[in-house]
C-alpha positions as CSV (number, residue, x, y, z in Angstrom):
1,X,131.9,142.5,155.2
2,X,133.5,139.4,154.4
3,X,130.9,138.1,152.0
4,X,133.4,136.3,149.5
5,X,135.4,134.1,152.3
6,X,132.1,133.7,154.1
7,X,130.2,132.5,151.1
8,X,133.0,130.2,150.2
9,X,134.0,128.8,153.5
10,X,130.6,128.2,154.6
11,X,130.1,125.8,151.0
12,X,132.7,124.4,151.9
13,X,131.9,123.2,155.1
14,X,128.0,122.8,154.3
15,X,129.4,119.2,153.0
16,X,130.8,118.0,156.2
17,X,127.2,118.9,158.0
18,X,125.5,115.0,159.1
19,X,128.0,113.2,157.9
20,X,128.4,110.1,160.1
21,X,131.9,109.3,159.2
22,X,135.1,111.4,158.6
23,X,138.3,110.4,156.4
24,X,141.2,111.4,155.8
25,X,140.5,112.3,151.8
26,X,137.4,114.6,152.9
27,X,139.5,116.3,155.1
28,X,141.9,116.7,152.9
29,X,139.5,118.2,150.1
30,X,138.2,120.2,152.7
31,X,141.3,121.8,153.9
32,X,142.2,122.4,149.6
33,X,138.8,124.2,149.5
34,X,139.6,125.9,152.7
35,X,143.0,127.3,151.5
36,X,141.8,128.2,148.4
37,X,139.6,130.3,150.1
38,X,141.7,131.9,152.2
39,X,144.1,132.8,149.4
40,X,141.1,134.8,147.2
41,X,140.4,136.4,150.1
42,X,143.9,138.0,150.1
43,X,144.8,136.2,153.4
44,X,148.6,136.4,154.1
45,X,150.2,133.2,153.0
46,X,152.2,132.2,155.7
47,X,148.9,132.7,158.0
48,X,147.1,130.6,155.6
49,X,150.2,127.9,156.0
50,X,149.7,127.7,160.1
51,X,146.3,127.9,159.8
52,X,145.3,124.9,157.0
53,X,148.6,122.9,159.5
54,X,146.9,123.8,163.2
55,X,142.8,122.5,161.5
56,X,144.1,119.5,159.9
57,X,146.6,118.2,163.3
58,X,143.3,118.8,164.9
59,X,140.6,117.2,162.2
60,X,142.7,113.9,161.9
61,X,142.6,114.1,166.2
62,X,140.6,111.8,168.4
63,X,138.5,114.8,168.9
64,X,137.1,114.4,165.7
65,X,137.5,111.1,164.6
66,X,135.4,109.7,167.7
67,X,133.3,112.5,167.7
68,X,129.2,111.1,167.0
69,X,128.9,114.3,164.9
70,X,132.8,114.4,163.3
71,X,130.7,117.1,160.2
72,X,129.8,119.4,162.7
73,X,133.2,118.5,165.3
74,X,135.5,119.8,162.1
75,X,133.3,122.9,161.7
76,X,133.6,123.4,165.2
77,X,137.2,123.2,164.7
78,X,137.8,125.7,161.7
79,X,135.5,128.3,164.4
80,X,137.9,128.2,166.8
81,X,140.5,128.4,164.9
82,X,139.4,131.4,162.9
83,X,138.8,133.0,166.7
84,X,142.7,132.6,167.6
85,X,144.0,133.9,164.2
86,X,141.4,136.9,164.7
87,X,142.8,137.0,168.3
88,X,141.1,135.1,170.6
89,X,139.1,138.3,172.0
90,X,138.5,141.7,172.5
91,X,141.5,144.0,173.1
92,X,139.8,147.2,175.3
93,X,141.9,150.3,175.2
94,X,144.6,151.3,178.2
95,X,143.6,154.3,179.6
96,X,145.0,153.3,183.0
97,X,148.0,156.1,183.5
98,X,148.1,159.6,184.5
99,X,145.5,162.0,182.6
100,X,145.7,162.5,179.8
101,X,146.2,159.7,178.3
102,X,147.7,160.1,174.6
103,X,146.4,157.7,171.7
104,X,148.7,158.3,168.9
105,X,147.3,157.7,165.7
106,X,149.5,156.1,162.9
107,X,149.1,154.7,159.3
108,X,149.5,155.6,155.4
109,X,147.7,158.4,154.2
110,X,144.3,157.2,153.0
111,X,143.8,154.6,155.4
112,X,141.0,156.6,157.4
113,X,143.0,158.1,160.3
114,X,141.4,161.5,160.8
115,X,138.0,160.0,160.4
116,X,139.0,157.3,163.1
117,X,140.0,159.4,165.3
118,X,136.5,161.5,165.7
119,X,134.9,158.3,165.6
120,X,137.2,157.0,168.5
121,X,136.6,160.5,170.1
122,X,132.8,159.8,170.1
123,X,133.3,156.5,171.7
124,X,135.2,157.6,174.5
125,X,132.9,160.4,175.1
126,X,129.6,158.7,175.2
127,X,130.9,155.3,176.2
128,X,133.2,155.3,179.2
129,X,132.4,159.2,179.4
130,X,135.6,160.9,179.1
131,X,136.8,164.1,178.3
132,X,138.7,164.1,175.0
133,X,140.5,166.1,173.6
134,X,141.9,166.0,169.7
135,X,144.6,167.4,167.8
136,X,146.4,167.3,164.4
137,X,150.0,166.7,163.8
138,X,149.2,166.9,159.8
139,X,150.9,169.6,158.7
140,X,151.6,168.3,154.9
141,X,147.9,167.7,153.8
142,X,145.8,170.6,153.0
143,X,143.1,171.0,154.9
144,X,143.7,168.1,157.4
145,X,143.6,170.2,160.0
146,X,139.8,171.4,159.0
147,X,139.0,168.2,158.6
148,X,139.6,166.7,162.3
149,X,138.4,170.4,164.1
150,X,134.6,169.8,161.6
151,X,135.0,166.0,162.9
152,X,135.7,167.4,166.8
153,X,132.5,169.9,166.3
154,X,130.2,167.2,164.7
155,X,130.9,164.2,167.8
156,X,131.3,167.1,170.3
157,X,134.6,167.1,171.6
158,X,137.1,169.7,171.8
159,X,140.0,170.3,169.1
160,X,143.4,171.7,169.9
161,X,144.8,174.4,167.0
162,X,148.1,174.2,165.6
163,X,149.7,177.9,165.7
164,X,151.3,179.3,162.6
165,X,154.1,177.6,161.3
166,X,154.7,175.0,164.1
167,X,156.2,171.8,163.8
168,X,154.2,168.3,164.5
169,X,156.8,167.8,167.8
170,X,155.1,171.7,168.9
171,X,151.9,171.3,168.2
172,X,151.5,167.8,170.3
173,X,153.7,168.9,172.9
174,X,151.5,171.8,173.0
175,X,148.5,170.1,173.1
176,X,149.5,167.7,176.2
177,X,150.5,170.5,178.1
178,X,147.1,171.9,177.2
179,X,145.1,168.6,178.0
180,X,146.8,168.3,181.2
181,X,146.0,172.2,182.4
182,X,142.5,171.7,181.5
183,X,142.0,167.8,183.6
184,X,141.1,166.3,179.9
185,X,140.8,162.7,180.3
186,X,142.1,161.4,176.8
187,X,144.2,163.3,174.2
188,X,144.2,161.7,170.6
189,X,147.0,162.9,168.0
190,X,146.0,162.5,164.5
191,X,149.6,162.1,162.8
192,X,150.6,162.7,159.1
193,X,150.6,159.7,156.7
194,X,152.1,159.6,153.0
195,X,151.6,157.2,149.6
196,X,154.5,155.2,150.9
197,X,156.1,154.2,153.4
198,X,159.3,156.1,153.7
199,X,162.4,156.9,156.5
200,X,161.2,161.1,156.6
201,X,157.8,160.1,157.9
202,X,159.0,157.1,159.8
203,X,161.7,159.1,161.6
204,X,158.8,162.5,162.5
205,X,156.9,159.7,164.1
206,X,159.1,158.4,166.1
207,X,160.4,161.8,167.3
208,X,156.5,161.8,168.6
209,X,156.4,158.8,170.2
210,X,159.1,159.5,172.4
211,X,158.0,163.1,173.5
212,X,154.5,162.2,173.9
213,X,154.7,158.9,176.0
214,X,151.3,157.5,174.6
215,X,149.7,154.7,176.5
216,X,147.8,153.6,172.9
217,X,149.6,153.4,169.6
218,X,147.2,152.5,167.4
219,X,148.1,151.6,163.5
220,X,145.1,152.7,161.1
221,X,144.8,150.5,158.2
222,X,142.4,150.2,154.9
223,X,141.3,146.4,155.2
224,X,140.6,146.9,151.1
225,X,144.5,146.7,151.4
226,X,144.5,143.5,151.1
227,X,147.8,142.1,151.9
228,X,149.6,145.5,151.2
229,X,147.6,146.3,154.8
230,X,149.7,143.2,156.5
231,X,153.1,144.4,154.8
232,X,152.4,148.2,155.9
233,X,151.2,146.6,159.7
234,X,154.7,144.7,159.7
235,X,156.5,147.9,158.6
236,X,155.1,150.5,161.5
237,X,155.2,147.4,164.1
238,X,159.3,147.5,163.0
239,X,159.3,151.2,163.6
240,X,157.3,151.8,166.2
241,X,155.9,149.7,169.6
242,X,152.2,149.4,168.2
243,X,149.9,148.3,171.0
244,X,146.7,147.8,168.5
245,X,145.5,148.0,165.1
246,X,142.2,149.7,163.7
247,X,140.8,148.3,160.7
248,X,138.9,151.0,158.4
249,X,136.4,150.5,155.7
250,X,135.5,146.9,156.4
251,X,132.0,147.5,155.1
252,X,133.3,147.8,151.7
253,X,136.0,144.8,152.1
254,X,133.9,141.6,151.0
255,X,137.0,139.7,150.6
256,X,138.1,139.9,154.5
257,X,142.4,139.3,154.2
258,X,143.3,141.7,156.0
259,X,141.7,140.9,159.4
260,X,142.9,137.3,159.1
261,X,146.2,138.9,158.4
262,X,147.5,141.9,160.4
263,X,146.6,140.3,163.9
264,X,149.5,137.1,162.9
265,X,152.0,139.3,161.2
266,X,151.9,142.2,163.6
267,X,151.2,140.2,166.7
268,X,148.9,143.1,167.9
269,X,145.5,142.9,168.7
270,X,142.8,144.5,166.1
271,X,141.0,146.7,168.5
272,X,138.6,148.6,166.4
273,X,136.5,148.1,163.0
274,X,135.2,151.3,161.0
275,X,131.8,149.7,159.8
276,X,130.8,152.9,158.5
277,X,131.6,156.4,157.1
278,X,129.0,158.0,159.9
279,X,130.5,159.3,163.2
280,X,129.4,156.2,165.1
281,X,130.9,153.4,162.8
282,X,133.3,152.1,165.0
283,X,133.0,149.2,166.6
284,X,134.8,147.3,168.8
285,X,136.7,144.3,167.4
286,X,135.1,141.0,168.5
287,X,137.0,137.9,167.1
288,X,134.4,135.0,168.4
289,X,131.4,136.9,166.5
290,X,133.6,137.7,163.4
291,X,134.6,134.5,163.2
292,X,130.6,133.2,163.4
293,X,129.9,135.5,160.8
294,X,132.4,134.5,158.3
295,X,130.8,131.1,158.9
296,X,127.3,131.8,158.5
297,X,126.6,131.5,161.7
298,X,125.4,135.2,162.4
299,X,126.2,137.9,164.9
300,X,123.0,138.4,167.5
301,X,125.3,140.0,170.0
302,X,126.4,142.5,168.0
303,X,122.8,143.0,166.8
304,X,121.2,143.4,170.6
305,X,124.0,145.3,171.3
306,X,123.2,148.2,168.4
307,X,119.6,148.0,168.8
308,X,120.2,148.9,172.7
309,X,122.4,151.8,171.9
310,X,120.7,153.0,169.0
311,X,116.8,152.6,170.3
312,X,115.2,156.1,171.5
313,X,114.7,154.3,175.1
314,X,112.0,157.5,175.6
315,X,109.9,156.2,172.8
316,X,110.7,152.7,173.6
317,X,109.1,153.5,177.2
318,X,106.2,155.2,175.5
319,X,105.5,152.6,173.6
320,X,105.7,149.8,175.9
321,X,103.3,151.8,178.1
322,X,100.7,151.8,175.1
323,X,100.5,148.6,174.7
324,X,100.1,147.5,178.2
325,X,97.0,150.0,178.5
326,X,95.7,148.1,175.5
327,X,95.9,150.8,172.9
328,X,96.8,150.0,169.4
329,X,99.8,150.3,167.5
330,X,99.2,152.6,164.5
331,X,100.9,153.8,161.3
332,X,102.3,156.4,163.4
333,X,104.2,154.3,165.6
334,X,105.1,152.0,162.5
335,X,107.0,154.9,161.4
336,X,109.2,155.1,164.3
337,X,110.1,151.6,163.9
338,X,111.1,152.0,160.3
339,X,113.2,154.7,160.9
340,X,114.8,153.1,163.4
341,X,115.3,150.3,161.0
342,X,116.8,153.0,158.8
343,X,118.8,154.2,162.0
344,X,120.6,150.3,162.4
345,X,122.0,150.5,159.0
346,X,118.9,149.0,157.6
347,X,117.7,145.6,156.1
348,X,120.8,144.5,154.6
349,X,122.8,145.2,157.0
350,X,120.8,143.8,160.2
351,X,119.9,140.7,157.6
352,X,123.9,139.9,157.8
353,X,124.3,139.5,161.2
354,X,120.9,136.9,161.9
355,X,122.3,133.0,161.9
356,X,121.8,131.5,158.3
357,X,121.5,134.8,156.6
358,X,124.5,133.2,153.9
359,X,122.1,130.2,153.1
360,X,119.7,132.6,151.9
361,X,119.8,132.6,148.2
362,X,121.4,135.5,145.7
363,X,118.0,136.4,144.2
364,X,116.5,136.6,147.8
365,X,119.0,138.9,149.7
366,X,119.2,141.5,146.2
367,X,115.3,141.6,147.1
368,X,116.0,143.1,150.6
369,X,117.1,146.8,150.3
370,X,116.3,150.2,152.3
371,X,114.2,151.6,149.2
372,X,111.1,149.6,150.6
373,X,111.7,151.4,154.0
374,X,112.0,154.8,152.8
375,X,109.0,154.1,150.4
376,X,106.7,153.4,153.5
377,X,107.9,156.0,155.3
378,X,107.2,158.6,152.5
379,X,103.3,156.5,152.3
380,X,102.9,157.3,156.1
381,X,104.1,160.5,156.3
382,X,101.6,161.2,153.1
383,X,98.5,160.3,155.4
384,X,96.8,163.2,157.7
385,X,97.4,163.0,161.0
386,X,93.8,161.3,161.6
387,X,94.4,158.6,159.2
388,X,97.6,157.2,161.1
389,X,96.0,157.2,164.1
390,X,93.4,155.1,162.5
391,X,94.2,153.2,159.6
392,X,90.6,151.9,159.2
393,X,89.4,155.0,157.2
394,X,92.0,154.7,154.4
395,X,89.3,153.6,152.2
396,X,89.4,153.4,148.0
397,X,89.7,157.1,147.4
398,X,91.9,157.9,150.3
399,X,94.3,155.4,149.1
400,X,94.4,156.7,145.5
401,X,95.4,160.2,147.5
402,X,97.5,158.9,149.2
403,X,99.7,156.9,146.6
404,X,99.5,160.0,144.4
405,X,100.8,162.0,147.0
406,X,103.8,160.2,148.3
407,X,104.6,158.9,144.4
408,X,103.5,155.5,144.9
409,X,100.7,152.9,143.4
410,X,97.8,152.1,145.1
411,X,99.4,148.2,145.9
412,X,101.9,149.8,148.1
413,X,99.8,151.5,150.1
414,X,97.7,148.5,150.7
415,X,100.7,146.1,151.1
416,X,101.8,148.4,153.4
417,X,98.2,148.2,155.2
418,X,98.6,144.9,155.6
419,X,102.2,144.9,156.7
420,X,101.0,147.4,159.6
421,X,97.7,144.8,160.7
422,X,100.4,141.4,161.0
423,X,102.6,143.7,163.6
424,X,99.6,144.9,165.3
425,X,98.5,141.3,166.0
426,X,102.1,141.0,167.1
427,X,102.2,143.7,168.9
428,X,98.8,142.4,170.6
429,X,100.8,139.2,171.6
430,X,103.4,140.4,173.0
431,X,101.4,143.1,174.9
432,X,100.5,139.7,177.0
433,X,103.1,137.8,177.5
434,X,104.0,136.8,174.3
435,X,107.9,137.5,174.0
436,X,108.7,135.4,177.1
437,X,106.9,132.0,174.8
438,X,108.9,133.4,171.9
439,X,112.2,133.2,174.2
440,X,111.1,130.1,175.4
441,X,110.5,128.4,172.2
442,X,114.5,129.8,171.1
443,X,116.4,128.2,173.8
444,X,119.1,126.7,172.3
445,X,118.9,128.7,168.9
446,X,120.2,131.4,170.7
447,X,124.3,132.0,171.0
448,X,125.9,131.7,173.9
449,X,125.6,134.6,176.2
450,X,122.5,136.3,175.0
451,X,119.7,137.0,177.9
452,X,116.9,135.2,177.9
């Protein structure tokens, strides 16, 4: 996600770092390389315009000029900036009206509007804990309606049918009536999309805005759009009074346009990312850690925030009270932390969001993939039950069992081996007191915000 524009922005501005002394020429090249970047990213140009105009009024400024640090000042700068094109911060959904309250889904077919809206589903279920409720209006695309009922069955919410032969306007209207008999909290409407924009699906949608009253109108957008996504944004926010934008597929979007884009042109907030195609890939859309990723500057938040909703707190517990009775940590319980690992999205992904991750060289991030987990894994789950709960007897002709067994060579049974004794001296540490020297020793590393 944004790899390109972070890559190139963060070059850029890697120059700047220690310099004692700021001119007008450096700032200048700066701001060229900056633009530049902007525009391969697909960035909007007017947006590109205001935003090279608002960084240099401030760059030539007092506040950098008599700045001790001006390098790091300007960078500074071009971070907060980034944070008020993004938006300034998060945009939380309206549910404050009389249940239900209607979300109505709109965007161009393609853009990821049925999957969005189970995922959005899932977050109002296990987040604020609602009862949802979610229905189709797609009545054009075969088997769209199959599609959102599987999504409603696999996040566990309930799905409203269409009846045979009704119209988008009946089967919504239906479907409020239905939410509101039954006290559900939230009612989603999934809407038709086409190739194109065009007046006959322009004019249905509109017909359903005004019968269903929805407190959310969210437009659902492909960020690989490019600038195509700004133009569609501009066209649904003429036609219809959008209150926020979901940005789909940003995991596959390296170039990043569209996010610095549809939040200037539309003048709506980007509420939600789709981060992956799994039923919890949607995040919330945070502009301050966006914009500290796209500079290399890493998103812990985010991170913590993951690892706390993704961590089996039971085995978590279980764990903790093993080490504190002194017990070891064995290839068993290795296991669970690499499948966790595997849980987070993995290496790569949890690699992106650590601070300095984009100085790390080519060669050395194409090294860090998710085979390596799954390899361990499969060496582990080779072993007998007696071996992982002590790894001292994996002697010579276990080991050559054991690599034969879970297709591996006898090196990556003993790297593994000694991957598993460094964490257990970790473990050891930390089992006294360690984590609170660690914490200790990272005060101001650590971004603003995160508990220490």
């Amino acid at each position: 996600m944004f790899q390109n524009l972070g890559d190139r922005l963060t070059r850029t501005l890697q120059n700047l770092r220690g310099q004692g002394r700021i001119t007008e020429d450096n700032v200048r090249d700066t701001l060229r390389e900056v633009r530049m970047a902007l525009l391969e990213a697909d960035v909007a140009l007017p947006v590109v315009k205001q935003f090279i105009e608002d960084i240099r009024a401030r760059a030539l400024g007092a506040e950098v000029m008599q700045s001790l640090t001006p390098g790091q000042s300007l960078i500074g700068i071009v971070h907060e900036e980034l944070v008020k094109v993004l938006g300034a911060e998060n945009a939380e959904l309206d549910l404050r009206t009389q249940p239900p309250a209607v979300i109505l889904m709109a965007g161009l077919q393609g853009s990821g509007k049925t999957t969005s809206t189970g995922k959005l589903a899932r977050l109002l279920k296990e987040g604020p804990g609602k009862r949802v409720l979610v229905t189709s209006a797609d009545v054009y695309r075969p088997a769209a309606m199959q599609q959102l009922q599987t999504l409603a069955l696999q996040v566990g919410v309930d799905y409203f049918p269409a009846g045979t032969g009704q119209s988008p306007l009946q089967i919504t209207t239906a479907a409020k009536q239905h939410a509101k008999l039954q006290q559900f909290d939230v009612l989603i409407v999934d809407t038709a999309g086409r190739l194109a924009i065009d007046q006959a699906m322009m004019d249905e949608i509109r017909v359903l805005h005004g019968a269903l009253a929805p407190i959310e109108t969210l437009f659902v957008v492909d960020s690989m759009s490019g600038q195509d996504a700004a133009n569609t944004a501009k066209a649904f926010g003429d036609a219809l009074p959008l209150t926020g934008v979901i940005l789909t597929k940003v995991d596959g979007d390296a170039r990043g346009g569209a996010a610095l884009s549809v939040r200037t042109i539309t003048g709506k907030p980007i509420k939600f990312i789709g981060v992956s195609e799994k039923p919890d890939g949607l995040q919330p859309f945070h502009p301050a850690r966006i914009a500290s990723r796209i500079l290399g500057m890493g998103d812990v938040l985010t991170l913590v925030e993951e690892t706390s909703r993704k961590l089996d707190q039971r085995q978590a517990e279980q764990m903790a009270k093993k080490l504190a009775k002194g017990k070891g940590f064995d290839l068993e319980d290795l296991k669970v932390q690499l499948q966790q690992m595997l849980e987070m999205g993995g290496l790569s992904k949890m690699l992106e969001q650590l601070p300095g991750a984009s100085q790390i060289p080519a060669a050395a991030k194409g090294q860090v993939n998710d085979r390596d987990l799954r390899r361990q894994i499969a060496i582990i789950c080779s072993m007998t039950p007696q071996e992982r709960l002590y790894p001292d007897l994996m002697r010579a002709s276990r080991k050559r069992r054991n690599a034969a067994g879970s297709g591996n060579q006898v090196q990556d049974v003993n790297r593994l081996l000694r991957q598993h004794q460094d964490m257990q001296r970790v473990m050891k540490q930390l089992s006294k007191g360690g984590m609170a020297k660690m914490l200790r020793a990272m005060q101001g590393r650590l971004p603003p915000g995160f508990p220490t």
